[in-house]
C-alpha positions as CSV (number, residue, x, y, z in Angstrom):
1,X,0.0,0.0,0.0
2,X,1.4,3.3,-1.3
3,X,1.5,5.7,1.7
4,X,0.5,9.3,1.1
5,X,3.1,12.3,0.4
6,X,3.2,14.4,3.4
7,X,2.8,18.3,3.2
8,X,4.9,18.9,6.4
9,X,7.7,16.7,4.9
10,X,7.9,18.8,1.7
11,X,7.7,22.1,3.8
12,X,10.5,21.0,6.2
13,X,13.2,19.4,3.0
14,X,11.9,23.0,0.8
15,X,13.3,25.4,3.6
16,X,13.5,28.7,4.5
17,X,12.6,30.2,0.9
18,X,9.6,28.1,0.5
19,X,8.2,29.0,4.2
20,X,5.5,31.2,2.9
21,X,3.8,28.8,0.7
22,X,0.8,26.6,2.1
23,X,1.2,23.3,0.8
24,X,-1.6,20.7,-0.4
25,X,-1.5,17.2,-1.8
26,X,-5.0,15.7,-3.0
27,X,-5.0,11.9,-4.2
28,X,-7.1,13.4,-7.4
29,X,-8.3,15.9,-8.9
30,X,-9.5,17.4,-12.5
31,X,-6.7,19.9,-13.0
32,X,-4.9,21.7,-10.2
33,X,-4.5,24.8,-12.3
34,X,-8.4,25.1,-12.5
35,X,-8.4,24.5,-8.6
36,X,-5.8,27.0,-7.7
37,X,-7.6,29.8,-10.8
38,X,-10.7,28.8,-9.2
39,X,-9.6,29.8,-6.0
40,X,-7.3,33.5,-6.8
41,X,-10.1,35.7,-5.1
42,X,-10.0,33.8,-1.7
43,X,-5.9,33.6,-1.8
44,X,-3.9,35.3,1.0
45,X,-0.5,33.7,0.4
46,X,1.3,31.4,-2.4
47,X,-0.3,27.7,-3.2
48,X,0.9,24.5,-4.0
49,X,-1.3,22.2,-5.3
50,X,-0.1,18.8,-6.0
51,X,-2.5,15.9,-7.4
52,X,-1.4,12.2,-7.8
53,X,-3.5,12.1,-10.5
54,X,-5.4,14.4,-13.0
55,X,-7.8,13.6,-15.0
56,X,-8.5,17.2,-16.7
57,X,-4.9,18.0,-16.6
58,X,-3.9,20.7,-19.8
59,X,-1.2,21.7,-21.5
60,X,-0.8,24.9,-24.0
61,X,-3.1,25.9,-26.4
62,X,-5.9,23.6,-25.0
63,X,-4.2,20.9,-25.4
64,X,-4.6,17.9,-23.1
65,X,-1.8,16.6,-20.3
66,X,-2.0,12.5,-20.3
67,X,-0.3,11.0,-17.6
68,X,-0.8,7.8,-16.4
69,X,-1.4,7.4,-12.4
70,X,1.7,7.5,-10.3
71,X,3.9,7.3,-13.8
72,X,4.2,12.1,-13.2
73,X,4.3,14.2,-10.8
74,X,1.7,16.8,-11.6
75,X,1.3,20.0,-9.5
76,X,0.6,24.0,-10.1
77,X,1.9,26.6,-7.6
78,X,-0.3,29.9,-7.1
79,X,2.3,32.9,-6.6
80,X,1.0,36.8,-6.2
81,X,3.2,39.4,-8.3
82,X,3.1,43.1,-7.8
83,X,4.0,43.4,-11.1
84,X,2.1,44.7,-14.6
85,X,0.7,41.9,-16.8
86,X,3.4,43.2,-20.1
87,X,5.8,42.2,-17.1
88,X,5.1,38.5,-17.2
89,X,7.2,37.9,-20.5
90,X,9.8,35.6,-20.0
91,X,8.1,33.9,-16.9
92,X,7.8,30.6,-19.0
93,X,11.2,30.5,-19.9
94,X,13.0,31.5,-16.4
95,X,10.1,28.1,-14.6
96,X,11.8,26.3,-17.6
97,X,15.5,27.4,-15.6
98,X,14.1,26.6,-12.3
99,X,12.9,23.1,-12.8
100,X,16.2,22.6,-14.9
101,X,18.3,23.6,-11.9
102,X,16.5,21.2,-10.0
103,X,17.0,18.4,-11.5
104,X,20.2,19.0,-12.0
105,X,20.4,18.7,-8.3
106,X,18.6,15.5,-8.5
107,X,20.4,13.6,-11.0
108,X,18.6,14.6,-14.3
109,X,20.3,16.4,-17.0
110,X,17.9,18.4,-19.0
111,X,17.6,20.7,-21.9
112,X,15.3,23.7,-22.4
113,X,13.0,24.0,-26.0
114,X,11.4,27.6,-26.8
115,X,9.7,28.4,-25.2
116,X,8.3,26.4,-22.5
117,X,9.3,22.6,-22.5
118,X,12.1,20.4,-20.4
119,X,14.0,17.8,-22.8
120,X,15.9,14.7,-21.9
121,X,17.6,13.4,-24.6
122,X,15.6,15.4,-27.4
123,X,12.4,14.2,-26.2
124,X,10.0,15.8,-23.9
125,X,10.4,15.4,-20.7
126,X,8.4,18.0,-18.7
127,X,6.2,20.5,-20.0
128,X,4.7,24.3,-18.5
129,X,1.3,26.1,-18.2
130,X,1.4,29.6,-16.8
131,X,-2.2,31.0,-16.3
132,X,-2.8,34.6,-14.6
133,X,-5.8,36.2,-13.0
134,X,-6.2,39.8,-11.6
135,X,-5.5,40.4,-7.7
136,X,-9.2,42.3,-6.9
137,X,-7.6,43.5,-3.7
138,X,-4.8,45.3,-5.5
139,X,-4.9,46.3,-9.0
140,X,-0.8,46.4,-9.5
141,X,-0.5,42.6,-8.7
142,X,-1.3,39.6,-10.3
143,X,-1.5,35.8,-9.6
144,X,0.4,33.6,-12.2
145,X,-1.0,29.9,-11.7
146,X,2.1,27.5,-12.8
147,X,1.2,24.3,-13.8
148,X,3.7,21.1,-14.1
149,X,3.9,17.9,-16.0
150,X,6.6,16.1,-16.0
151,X,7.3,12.6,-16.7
152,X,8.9,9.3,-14.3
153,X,8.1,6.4,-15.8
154,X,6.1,4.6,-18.8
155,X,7.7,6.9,-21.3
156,X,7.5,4.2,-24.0
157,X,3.6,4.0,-23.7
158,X,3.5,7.5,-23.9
159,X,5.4,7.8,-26.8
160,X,3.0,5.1,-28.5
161,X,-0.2,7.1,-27.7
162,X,1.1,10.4,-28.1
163,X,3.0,9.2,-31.5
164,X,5.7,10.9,-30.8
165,X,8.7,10.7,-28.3
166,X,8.5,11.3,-25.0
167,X,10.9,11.4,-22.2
168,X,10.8,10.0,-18.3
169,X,13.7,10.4,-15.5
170,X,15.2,6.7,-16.3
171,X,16.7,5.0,-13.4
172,X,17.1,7.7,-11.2
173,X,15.4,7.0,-7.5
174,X,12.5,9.6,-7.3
175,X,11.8,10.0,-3.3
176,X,8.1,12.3,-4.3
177,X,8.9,14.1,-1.5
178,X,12.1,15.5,-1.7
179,X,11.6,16.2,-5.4
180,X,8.3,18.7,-5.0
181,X,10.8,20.0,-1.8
182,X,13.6,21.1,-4.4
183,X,10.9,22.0,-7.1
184,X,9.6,24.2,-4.8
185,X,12.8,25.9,-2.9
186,X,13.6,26.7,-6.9
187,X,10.7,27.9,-8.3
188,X,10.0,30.1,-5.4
189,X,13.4,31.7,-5.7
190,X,13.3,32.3,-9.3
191,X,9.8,34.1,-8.2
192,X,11.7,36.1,-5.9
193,X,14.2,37.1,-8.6
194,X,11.9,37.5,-11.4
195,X,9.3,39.7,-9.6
196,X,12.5,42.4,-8.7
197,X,14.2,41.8,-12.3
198,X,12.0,40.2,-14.7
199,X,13.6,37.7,-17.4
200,X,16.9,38.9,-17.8
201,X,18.7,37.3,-14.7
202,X,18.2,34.1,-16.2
203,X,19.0,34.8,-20.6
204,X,22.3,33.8,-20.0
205,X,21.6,30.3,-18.5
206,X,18.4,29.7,-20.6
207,X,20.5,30.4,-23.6
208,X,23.5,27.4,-22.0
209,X,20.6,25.4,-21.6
210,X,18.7,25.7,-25.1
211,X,18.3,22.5,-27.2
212,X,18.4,24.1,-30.4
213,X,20.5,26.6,-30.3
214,X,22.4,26.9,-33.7
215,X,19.4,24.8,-35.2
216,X,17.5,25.2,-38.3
217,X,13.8,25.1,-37.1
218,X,10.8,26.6,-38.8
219,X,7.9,28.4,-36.6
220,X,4.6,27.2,-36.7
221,X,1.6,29.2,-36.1
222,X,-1.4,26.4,-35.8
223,X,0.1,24.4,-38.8
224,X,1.6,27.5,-40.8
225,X,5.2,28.6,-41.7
226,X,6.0,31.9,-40.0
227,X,9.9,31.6,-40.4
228,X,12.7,29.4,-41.0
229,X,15.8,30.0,-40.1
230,X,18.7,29.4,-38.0
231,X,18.1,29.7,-33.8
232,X,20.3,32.1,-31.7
233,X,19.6,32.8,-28.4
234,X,16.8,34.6,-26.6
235,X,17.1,37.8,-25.3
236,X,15.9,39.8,-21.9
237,X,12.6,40.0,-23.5
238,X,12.3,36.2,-24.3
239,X,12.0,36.8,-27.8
240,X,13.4,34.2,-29.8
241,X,16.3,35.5,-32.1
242,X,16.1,34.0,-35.9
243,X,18.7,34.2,-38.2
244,X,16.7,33.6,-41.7
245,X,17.5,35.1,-45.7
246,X,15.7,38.4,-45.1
247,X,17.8,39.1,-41.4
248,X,17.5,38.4,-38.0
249,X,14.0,38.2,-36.6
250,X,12.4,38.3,-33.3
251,X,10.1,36.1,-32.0
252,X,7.7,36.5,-29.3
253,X,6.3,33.9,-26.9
254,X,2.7,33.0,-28.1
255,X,0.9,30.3,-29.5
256,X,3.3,29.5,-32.1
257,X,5.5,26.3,-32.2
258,X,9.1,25.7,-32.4
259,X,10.0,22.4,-34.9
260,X,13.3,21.2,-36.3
261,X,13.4,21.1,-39.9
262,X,13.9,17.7,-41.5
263,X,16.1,17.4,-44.7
């Protein structure tokens, strides 16, 4: 019998940084981004919501999260902002440096893909879903609700349903505990950072960390050729910088794809 995850263990291994944050674990649930967006007007302090299994769970664009039970850790974290919606650029990409950082710590070697998914070994490993909603009690603030997928076992099946690859954390021991614990110390320091200095704290290591970079890739907005051209970097707005025949373009986080091209 699987024993349940306990709050007061993740809050003691997370530390001082994380101390602010109330901490939840529900057996199931339909999505805990909904839960957490659902609850923004009731909020006093940061939220993390983490569900053994989700059976609503979503990723971007509407697109739906499958995970298997116990085979991800799914979880969102509810984190107030006093900060200006246009601010929020670049927030995907510095969770991406946060959860990459922690694994490190844990034994997994990652990569980052434009702008919002973890790679182990060119396939996806871990993706992110950032939702906001207005603070009513004070108009310069905002809550971002970040929502987490990422993959531990049955990658193979995945890959089969999904038809096309997917990644989990291989052999490495995964104590539940410990890993929200370090997921959490890490993403609320990057909160910390980013609320003060937005994005460009973390260009440099983003950019170390970027799959692609020096790739050919083509952008794809729902099915349709944007650019094509040659990745190099992002910069302190999170733009992606394209190197194609007619110069280097910029392009911003959206609802537009990133895809090698294949020769």
């Amino acid at each position: 019998m699987q024993v349940s995850p306990s709050s007061e263990r993740i809050a003691a291994l997370a530390g001082a940084t994380a101390a602010q944050v109330a901490i939840e674990v529900v057996a199931e649930t339909g999505s805990t981004n909904a839960d957490l967006l659902a609850r923004v007007p009731q909020l006093t302090q940061p939220v993390l919501r983490w569900a053994l299994a989700q059976t609503a769970g979503r990723g971007r664009a509407g697109r739906q999260w499958l995970a298997p039970e116990n085979s991800a850790l799914t979880f969102s974290l509810a984190w107030r902002l006093r900060i200006p919606l246009q601010a929020l650029s670049g927030l995907s990409l510095a969770v991406g440096v946060a959860l990459s950082r922690a694994l490190a710590q844990l034994g997994v070697d990652t990569r980052l893909k434009w702008p919002n998914d973890l790679l182990r070994d060119g396939a996806k490993l871990a993706g992110v879903l950032i939702e906001t909603a207005i603070d009513r009690q004070d108009r310069q603030a905002i809550w971002v609700v970040i929502g987490i997928g990422l993959n531990l076992t049955q990658s193979q099946n995945l890959s089969a349903q999904l038809a096309r690859a997917v990644a989990d954390v291989g052999e490495v021991h995964v104590d539940r505990e410990q890993w929200m614990a370090v997921f959490l110390a890490e993403l609320s320091s990057m909160l910390a950072v980013f609320e003060q200095e937005g994005f460009a704290p973390f260009v440099g290591e983003w950019n170390a960390l970027d799959a692609y970079a020096g790739r050919e890739v083509v952008i794809l907005d729902q099915g349709r050729e944007l650019h094509h051209g040659y990745t190099a970097g992002v910069d302190a707005s999170a733009c992606l910088q394209l190197d194609t025949q007619e110069g280097r373009v910029s392009v911003a986080v959206g609802d537009v794809s990133l895809r090698m091209t294949e020769h």
